[in-house]
Backbone as XML, in Angstrom:
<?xml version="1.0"?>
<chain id="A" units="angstrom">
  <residue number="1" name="UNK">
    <atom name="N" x="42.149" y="-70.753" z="-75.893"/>
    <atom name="CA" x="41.030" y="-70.393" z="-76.752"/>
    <atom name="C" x="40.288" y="-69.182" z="-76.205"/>
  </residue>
  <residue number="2" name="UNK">
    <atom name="N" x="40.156" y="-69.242" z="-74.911"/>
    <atom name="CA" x="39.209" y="-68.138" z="-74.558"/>
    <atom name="C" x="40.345" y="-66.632" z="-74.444"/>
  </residue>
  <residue number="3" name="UNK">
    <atom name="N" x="41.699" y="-66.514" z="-74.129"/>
    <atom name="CA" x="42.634" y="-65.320" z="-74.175"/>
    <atom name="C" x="42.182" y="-65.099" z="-75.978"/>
  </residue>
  <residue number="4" name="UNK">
    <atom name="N" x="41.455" y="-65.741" z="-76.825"/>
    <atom name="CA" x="41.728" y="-65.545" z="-78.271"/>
    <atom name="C" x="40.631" y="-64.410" z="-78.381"/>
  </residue>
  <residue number="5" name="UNK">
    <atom name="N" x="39.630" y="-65.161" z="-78.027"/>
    <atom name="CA" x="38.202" y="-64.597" z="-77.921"/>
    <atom name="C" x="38.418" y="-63.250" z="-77.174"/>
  </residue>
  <residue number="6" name="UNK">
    <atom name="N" x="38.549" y="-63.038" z="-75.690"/>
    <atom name="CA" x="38.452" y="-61.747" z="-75.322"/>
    <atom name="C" x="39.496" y="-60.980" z="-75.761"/>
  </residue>
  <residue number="7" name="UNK">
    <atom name="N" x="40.645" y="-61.290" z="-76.641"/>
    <atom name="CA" x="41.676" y="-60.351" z="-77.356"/>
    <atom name="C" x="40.610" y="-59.813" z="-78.613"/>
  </residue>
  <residue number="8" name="UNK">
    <atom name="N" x="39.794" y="-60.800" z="-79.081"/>
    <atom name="CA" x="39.179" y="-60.638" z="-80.594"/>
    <atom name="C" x="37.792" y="-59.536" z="-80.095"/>
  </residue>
  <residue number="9" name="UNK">
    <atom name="N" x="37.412" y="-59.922" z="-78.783"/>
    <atom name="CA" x="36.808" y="-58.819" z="-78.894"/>
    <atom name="C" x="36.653" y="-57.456" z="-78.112"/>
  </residue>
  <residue number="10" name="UNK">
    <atom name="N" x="38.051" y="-57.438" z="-77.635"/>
    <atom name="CA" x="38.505" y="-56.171" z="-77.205"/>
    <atom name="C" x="38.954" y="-55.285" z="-78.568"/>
  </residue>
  <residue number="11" name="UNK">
    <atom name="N" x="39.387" y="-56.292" z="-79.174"/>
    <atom name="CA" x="39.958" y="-55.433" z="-80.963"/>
    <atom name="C" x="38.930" y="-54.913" z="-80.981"/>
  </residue>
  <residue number="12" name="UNK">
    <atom name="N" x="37.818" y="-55.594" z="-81.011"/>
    <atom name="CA" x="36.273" y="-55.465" z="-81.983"/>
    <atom name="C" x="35.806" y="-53.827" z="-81.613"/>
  </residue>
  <residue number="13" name="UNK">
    <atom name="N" x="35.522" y="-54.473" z="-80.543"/>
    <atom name="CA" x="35.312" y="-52.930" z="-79.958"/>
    <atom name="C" x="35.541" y="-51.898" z="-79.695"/>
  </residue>
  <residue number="14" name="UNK">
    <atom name="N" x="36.839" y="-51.776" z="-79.605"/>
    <atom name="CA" x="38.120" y="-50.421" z="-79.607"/>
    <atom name="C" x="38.090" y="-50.295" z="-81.212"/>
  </residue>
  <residue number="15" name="UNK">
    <atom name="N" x="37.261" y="-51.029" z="-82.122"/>
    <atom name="CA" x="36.856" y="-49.989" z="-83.482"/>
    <atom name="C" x="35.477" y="-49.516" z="-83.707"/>
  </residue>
  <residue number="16" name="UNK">
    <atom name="N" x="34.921" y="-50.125" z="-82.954"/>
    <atom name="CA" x="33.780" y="-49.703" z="-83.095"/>
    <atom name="C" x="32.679" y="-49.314" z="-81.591"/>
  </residue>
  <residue number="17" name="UNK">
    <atom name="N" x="33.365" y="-47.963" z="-81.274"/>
    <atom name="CA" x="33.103" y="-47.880" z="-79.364"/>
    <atom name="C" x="31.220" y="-47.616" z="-79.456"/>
  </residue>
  <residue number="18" name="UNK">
    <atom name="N" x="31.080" y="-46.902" z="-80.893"/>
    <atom name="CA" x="29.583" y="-46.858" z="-80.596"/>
    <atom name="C" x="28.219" y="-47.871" z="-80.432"/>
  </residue>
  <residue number="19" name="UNK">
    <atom name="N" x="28.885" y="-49.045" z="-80.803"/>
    <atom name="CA" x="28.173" y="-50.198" z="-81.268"/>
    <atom name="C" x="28.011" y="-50.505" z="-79.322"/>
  </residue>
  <residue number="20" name="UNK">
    <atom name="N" x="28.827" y="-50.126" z="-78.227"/>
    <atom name="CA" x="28.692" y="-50.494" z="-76.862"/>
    <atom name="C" x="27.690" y="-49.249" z="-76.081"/>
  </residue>
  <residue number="21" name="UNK">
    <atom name="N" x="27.895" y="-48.170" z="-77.153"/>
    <atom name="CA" x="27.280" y="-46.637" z="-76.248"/>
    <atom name="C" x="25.899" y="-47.352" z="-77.086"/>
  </residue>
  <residue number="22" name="UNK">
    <atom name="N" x="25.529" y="-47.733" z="-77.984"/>
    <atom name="CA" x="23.928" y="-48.134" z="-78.462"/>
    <atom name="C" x="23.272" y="-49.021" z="-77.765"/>
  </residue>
  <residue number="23" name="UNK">
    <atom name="N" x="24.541" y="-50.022" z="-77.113"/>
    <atom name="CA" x="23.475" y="-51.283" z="-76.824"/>
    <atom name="C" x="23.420" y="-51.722" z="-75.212"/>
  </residue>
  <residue number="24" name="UNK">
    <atom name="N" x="24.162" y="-49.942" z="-74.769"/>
    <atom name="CA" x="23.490" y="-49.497" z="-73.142"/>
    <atom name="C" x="22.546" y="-49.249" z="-73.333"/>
  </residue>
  <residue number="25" name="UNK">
    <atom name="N" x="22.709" y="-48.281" z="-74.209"/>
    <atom name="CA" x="21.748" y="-47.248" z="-74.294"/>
    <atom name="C" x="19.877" y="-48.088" z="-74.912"/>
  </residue>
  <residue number="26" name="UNK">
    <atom name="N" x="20.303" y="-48.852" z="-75.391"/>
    <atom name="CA" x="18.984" y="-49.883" z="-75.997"/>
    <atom name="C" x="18.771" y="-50.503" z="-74.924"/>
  </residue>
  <residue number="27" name="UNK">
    <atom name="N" x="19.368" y="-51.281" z="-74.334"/>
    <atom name="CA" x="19.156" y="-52.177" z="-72.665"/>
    <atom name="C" x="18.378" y="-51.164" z="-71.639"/>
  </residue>
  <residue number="28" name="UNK">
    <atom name="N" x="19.079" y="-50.080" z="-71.410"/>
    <atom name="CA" x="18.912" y="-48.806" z="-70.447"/>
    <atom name="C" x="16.887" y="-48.497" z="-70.837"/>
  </residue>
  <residue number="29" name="UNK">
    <atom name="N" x="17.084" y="-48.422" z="-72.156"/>
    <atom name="CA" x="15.618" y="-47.944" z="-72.640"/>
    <atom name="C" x="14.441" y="-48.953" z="-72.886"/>
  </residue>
  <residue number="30" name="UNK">
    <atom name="N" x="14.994" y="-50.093" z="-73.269"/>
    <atom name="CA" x="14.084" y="-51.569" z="-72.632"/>
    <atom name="C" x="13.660" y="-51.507" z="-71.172"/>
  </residue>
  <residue number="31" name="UNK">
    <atom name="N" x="14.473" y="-51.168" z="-70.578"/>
    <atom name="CA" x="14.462" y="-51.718" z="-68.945"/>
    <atom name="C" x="13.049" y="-50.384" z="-68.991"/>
  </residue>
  <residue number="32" name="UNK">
    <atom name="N" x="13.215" y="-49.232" z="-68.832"/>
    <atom name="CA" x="12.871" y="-48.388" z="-68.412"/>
    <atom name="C" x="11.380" y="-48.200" z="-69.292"/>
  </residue>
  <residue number="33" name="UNK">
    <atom name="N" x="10.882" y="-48.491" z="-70.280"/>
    <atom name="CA" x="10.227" y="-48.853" z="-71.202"/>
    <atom name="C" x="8.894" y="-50.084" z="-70.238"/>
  </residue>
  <residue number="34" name="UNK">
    <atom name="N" x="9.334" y="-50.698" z="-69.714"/>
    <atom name="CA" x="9.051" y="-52.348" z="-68.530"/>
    <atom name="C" x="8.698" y="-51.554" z="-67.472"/>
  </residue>
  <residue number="35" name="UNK">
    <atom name="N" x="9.376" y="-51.014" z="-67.018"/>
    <atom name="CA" x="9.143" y="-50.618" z="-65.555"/>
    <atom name="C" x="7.714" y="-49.349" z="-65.944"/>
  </residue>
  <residue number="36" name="UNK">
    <atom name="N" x="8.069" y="-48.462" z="-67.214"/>
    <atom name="CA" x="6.937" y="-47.596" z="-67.123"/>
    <atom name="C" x="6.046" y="-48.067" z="-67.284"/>
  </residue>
  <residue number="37" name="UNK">
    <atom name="N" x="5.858" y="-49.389" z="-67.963"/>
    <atom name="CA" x="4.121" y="-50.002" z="-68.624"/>
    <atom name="C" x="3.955" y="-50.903" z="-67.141"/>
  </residue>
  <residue number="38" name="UNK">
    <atom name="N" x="4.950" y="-51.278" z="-66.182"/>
    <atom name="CA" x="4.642" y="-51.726" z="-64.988"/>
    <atom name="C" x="3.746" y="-50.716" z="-64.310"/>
  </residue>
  <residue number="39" name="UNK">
    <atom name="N" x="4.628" y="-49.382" z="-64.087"/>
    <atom name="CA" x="4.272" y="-48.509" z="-63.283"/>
    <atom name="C" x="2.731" y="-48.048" z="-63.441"/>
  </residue>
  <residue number="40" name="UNK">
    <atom name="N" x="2.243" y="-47.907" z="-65.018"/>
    <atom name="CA" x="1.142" y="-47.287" z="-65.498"/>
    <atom name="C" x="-0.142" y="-48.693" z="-65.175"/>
  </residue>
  <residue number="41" name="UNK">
    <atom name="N" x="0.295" y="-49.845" z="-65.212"/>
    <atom name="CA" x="-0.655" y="-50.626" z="-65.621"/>
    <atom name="C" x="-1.276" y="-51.439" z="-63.576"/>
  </residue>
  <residue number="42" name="UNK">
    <atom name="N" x="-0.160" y="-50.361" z="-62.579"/>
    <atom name="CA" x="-0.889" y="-50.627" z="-61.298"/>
    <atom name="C" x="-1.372" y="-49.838" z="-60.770"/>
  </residue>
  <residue number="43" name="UNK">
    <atom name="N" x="-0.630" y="-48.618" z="-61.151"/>
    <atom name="CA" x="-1.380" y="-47.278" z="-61.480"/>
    <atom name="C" x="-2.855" y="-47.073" z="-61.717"/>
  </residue>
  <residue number="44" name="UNK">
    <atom name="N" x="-3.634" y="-47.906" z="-62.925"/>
    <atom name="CA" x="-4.407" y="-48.199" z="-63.001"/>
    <atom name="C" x="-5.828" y="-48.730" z="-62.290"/>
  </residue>
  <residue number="45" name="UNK">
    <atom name="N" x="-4.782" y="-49.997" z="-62.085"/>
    <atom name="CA" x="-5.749" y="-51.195" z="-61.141"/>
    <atom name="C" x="-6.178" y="-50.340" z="-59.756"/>
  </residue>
  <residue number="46" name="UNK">
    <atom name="N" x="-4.908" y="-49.769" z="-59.282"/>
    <atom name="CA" x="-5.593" y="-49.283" z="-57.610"/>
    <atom name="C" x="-6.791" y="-47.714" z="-58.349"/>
  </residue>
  <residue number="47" name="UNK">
    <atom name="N" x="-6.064" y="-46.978" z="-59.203"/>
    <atom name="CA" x="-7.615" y="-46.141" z="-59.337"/>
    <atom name="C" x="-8.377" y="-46.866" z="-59.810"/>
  </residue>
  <residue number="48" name="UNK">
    <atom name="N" x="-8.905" y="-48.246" z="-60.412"/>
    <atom name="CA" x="-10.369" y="-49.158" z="-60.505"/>
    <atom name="C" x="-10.535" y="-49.362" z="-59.005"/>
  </residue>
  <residue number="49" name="UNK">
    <atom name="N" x="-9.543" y="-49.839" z="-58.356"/>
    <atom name="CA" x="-10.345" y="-50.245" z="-57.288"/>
    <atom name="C" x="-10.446" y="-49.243" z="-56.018"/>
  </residue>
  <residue number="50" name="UNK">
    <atom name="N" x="-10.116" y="-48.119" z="-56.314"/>
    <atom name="CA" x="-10.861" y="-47.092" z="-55.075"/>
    <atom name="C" x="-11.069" y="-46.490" z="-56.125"/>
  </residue>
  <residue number="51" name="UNK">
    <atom name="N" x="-11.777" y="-46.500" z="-57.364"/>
    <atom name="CA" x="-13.269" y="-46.214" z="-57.668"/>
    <atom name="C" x="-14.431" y="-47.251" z="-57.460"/>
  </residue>
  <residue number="52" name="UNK">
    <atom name="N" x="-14.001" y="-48.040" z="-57.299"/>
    <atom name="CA" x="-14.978" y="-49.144" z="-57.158"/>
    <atom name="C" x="-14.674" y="-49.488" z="-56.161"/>
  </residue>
  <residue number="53" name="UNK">
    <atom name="N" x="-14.423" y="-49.136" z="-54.736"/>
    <atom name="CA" x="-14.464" y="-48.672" z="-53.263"/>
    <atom name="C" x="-15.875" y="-47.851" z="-53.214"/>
  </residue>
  <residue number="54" name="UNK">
    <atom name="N" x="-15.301" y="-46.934" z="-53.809"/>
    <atom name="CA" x="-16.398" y="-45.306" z="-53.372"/>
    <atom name="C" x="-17.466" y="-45.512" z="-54.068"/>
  </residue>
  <residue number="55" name="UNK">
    <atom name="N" x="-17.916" y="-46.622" z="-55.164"/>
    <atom name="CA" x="-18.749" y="-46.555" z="-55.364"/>
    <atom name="C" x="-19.724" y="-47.908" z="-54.980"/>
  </residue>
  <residue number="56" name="UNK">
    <atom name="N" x="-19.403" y="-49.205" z="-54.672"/>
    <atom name="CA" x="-19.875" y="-50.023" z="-54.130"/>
    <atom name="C" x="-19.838" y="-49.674" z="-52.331"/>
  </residue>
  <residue number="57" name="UNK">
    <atom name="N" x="-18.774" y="-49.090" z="-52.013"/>
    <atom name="CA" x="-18.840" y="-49.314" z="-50.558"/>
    <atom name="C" x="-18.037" y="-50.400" z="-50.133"/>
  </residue>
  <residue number="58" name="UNK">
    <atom name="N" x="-18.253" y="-51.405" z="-48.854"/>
    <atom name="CA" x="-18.069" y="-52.300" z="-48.510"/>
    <atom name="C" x="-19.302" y="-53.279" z="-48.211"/>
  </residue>
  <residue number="59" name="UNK">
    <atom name="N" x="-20.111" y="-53.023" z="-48.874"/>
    <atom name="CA" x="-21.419" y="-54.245" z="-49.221"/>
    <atom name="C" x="-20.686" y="-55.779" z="-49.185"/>
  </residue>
  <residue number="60" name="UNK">
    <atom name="N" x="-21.627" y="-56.679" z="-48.868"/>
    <atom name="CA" x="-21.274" y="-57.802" z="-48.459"/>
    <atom name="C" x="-22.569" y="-58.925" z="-49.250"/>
  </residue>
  <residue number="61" name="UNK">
    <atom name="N" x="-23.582" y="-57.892" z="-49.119"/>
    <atom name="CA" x="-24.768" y="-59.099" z="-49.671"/>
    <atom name="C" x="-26.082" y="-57.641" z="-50.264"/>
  </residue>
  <residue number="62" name="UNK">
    <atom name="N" x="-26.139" y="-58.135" z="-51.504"/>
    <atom name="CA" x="-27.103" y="-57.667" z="-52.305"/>
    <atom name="C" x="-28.595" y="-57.969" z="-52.475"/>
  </residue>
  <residue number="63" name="UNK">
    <atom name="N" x="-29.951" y="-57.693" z="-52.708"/>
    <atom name="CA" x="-31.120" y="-58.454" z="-52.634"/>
    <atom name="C" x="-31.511" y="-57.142" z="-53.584"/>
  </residue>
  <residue number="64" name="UNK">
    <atom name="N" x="-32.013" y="-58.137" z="-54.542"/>
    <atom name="CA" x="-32.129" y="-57.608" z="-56.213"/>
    <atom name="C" x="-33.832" y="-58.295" z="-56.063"/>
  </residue>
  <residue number="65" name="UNK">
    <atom name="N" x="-34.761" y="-56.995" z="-56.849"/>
    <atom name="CA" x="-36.085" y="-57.205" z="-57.201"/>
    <atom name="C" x="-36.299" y="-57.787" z="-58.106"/>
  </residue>
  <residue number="66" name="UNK">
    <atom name="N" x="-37.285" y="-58.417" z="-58.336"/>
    <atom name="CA" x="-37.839" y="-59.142" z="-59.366"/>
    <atom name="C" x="-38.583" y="-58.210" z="-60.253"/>
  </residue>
  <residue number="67" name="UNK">
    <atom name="N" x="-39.459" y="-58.166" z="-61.187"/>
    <atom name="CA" x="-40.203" y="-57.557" z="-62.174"/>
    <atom name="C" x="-41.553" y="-56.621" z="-61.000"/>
  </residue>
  <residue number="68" name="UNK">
    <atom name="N" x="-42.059" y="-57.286" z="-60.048"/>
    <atom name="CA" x="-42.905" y="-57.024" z="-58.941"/>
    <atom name="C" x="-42.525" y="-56.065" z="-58.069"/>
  </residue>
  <residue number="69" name="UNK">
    <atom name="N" x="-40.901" y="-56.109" z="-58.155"/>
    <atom name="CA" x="-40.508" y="-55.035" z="-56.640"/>
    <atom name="C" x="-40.403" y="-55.960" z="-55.290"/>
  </residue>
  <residue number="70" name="UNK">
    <atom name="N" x="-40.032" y="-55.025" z="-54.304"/>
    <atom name="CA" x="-40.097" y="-55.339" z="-53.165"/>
    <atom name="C" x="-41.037" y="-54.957" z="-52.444"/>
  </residue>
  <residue number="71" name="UNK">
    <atom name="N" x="-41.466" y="-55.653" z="-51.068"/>
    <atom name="CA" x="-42.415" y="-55.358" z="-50.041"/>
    <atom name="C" x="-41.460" y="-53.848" z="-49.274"/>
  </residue>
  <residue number="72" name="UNK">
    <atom name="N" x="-42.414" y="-52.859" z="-49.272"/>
    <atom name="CA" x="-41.652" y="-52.037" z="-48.800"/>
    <atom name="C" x="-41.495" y="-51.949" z="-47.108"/>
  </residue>
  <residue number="73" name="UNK">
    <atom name="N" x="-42.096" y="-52.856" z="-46.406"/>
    <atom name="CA" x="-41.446" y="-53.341" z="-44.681"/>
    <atom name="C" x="-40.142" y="-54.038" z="-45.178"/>
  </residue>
  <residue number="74" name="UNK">
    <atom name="N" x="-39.617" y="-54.551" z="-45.917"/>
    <atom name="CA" x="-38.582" y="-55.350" z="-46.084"/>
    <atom name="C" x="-37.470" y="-54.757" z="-44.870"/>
  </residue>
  <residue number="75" name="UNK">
    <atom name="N" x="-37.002" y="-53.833" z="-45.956"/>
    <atom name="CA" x="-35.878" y="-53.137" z="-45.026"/>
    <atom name="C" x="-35.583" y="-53.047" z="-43.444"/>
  </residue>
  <residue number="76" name="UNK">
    <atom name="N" x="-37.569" y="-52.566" z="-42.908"/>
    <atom name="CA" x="-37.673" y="-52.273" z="-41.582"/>
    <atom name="C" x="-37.414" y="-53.965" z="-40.951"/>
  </residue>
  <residue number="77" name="UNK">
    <atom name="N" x="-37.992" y="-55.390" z="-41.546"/>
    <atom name="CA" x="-37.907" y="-56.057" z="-40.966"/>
    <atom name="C" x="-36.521" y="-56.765" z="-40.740"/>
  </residue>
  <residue number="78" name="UNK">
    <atom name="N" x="-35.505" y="-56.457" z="-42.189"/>
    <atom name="CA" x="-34.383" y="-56.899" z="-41.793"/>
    <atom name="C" x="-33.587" y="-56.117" z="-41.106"/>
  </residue>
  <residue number="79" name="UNK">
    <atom name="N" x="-34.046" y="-54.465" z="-40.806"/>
    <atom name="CA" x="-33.241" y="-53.975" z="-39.567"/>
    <atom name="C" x="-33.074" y="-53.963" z="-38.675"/>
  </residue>
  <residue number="80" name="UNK">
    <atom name="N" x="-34.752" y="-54.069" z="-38.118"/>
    <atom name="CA" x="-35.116" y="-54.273" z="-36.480"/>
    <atom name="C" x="-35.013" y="-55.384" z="-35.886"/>
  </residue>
  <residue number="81" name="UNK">
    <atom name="N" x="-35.779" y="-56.870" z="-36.455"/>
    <atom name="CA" x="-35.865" y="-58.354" z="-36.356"/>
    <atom name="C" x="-34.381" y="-59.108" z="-36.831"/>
  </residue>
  <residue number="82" name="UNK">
    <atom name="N" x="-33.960" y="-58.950" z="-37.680"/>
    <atom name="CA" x="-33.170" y="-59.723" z="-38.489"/>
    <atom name="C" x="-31.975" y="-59.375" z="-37.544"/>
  </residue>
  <residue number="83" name="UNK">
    <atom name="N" x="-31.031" y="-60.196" z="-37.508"/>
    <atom name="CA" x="-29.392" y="-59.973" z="-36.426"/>
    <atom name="C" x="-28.681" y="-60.210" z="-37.607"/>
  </residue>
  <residue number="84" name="UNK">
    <atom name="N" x="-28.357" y="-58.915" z="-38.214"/>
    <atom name="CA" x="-27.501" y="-58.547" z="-39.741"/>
    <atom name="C" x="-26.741" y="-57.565" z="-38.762"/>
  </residue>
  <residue number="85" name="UNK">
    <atom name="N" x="-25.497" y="-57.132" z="-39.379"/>
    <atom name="CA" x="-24.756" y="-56.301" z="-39.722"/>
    <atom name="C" x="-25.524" y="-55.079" z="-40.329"/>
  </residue>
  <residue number="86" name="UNK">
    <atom name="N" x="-24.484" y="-53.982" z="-39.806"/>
    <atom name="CA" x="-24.706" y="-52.843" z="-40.436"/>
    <atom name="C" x="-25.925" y="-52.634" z="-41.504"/>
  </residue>
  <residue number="87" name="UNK">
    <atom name="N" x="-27.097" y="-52.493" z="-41.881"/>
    <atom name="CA" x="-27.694" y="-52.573" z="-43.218"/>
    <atom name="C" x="-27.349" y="-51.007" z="-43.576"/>
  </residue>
  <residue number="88" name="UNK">
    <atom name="N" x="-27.637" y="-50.525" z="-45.108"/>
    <atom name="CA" x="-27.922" y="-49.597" z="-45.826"/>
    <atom name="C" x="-28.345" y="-49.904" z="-47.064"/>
  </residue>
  <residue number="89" name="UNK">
    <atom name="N" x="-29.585" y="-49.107" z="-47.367"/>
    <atom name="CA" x="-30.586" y="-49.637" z="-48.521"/>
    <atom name="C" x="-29.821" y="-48.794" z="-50.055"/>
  </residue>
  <residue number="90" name="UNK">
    <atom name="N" x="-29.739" y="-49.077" z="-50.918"/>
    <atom name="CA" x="-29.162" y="-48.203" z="-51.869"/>
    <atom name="C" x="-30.492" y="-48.853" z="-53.076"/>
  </residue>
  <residue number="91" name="UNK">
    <atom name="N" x="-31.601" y="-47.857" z="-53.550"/>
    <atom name="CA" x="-32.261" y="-48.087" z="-54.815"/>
    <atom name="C" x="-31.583" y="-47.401" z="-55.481"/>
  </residue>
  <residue number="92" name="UNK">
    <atom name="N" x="-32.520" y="-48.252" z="-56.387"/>
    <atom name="CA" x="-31.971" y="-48.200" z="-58.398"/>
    <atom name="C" x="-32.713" y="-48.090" z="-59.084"/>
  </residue>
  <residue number="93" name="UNK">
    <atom name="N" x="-32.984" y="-47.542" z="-60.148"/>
    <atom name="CA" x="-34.022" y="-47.130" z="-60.699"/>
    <atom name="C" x="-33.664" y="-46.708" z="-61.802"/>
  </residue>
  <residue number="94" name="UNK">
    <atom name="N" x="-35.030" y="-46.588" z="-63.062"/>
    <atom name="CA" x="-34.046" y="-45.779" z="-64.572"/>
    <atom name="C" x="-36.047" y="-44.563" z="-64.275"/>
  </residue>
  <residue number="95" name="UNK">
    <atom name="N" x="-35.385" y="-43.790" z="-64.816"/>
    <atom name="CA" x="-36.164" y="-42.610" z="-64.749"/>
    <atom name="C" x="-36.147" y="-41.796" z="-66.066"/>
  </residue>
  <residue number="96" name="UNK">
    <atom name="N" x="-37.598" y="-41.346" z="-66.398"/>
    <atom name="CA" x="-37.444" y="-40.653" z="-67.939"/>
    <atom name="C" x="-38.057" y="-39.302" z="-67.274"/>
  </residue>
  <residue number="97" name="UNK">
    <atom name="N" x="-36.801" y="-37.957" z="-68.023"/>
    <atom name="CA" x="-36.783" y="-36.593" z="-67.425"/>
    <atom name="C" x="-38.027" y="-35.984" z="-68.312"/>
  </residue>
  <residue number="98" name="UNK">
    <atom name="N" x="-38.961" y="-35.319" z="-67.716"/>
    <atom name="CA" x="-39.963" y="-34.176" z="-68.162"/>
    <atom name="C" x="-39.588" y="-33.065" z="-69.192"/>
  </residue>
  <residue number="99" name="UNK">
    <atom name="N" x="-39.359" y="-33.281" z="-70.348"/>
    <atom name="CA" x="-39.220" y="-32.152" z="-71.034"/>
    <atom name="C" x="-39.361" y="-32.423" z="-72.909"/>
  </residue>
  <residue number="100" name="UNK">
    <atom name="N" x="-38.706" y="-32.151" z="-73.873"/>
    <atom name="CA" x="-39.399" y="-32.078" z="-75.452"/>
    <atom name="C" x="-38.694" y="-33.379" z="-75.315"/>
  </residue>
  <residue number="101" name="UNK">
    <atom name="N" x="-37.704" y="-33.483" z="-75.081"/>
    <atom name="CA" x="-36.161" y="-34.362" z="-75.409"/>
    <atom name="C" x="-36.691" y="-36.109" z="-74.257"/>
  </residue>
  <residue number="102" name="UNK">
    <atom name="N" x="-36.907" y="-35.746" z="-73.668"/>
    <atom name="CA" x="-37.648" y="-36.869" z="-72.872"/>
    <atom name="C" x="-36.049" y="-38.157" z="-72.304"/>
  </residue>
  <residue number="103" name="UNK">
    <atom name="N" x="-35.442" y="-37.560" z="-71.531"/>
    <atom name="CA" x="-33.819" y="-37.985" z="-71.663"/>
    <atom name="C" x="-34.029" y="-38.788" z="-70.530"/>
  </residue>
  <residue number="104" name="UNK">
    <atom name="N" x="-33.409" y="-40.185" z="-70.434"/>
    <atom name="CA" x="-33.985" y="-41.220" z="-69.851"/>
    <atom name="C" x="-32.358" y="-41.024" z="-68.835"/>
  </residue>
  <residue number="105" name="UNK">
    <atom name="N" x="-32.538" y="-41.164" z="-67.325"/>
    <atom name="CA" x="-32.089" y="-40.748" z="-66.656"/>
    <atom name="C" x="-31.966" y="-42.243" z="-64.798"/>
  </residue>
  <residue number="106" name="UNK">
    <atom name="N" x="-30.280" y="-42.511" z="-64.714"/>
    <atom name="CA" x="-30.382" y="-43.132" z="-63.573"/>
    <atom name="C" x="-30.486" y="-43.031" z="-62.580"/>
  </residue>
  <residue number="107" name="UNK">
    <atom name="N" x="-31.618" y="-43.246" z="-61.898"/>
    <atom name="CA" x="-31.819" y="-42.542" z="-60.171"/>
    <atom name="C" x="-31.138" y="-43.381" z="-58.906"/>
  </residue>
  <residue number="108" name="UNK">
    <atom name="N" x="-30.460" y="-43.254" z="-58.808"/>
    <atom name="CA" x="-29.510" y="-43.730" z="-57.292"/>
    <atom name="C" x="-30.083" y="-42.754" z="-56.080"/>
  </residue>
  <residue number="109" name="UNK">
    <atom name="N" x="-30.604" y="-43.670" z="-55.229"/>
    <atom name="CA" x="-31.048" y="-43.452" z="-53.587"/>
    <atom name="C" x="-30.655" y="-44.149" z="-52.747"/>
  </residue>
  <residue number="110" name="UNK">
    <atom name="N" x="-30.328" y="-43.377" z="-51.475"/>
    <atom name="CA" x="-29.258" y="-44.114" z="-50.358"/>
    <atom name="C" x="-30.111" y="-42.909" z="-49.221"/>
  </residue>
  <residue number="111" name="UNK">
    <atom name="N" x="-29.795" y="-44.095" z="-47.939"/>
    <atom name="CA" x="-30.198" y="-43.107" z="-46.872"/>
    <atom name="C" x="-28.847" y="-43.071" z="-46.374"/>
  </residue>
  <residue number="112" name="UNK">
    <atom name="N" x="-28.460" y="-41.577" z="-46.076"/>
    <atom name="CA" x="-27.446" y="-41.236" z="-45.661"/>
    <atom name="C" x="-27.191" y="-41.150" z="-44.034"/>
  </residue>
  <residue number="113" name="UNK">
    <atom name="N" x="-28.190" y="-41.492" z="-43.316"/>
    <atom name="CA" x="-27.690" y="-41.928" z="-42.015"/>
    <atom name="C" x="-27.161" y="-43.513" z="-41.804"/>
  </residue>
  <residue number="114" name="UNK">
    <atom name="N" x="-27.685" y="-44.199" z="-42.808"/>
    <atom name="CA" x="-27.048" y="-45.774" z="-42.690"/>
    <atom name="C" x="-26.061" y="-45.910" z="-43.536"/>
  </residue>
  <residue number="115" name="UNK">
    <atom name="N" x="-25.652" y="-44.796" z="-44.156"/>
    <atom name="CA" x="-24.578" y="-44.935" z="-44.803"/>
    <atom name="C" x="-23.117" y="-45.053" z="-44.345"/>
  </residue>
  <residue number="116" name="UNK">
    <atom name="N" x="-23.486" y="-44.692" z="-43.042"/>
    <atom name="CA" x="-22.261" y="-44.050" z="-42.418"/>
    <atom name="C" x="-20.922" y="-45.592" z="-42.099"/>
  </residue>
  <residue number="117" name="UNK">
    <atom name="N" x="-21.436" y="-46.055" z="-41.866"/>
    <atom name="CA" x="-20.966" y="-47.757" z="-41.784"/>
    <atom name="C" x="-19.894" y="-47.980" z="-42.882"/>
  </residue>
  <residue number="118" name="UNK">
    <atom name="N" x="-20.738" y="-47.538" z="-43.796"/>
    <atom name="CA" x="-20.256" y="-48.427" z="-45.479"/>
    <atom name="C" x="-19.298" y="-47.231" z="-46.009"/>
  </residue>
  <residue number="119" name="UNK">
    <atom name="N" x="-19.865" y="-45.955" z="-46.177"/>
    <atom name="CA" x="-19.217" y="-44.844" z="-47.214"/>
    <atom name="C" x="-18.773" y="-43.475" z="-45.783"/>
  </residue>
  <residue number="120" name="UNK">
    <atom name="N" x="-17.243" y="-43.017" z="-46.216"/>
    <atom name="CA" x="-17.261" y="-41.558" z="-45.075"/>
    <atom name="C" x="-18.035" y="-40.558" z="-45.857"/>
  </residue>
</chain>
C-alpha cells in the first residue's frame, strides 16, 4: 500500500513541479514572516526598557507628596541621619509658562551630584 502511495505521488508531482517550488516557497516565507515579528517585537521591549532605564534610573523606593508638600529638611534628614543607600531627590512639578498662550509646562529637578549613583 504505501510503494502505491509514494509511486502516486511521485506521478503527482513530476506534473505538477510548481505546486512544490510554491509550497517552499510559502513555508520559507511563513518561517521568515515569525522570526521578523519575533525579531521586531524584542526589538522593542529592550528599547522600552533602556528607555525606561535612563529615565527612572535605578530607584528602589519613591516618597510621593500629599496635597501639603513636603518638609523641606526631609531630604537632609534622610541623608545625614537615616542609614539609606545612595539617596537622589528628583522633583516634579507642572508649571504654567509666562506669555499670551499661557502653555502649561513639566518641570523635572534632580541634583546632579547625587545623581551620580543612579544615572552616568
Amino acid at each position: 500500500m504505501s510503494r502505491l502511495v509514494v509511486r502516486s505521488a511521485r506521478r503527482y508531482l513530476a506534473h505538477h513541479p510548481w505546486q512544490i517550488v510554491l509550497l517552499i516557497v510559502g513555508v520559507a516565507l511563513g518561517v521568515g514572516v515569525v522570526v521578523s515579528i519575533d525579531l521586531a517585537n524584542a526589538s522593542a521591549q529592550r528599547a522600552f526598557s533602556l528607555s525606561m532605564d535612563a529615565l527612572v534610573g535605578k530607584a528602589t523606593h519613591q516618597i510621593v507628596a500629599g496635597s501639603s508638600g513636603l518638609p523641606d529638611d526631609l531630604y537632609r534628614k534622610l541623608k545625614l541621619e537615616a542609614d539609606l543607600a545612595p539617596l537622589a531627590p528628583v522633583v516634579e512639578g507642572v508649571v504654567r509658562a509666562d506669555g499670551p498662550q499661557g502653555t502649561t509646562l513639566r518641570l523635572l529637578g534632580i541634583d546632579p551630584f547625587a545623581e551620580a549613583a543612579f544615572r552616568p
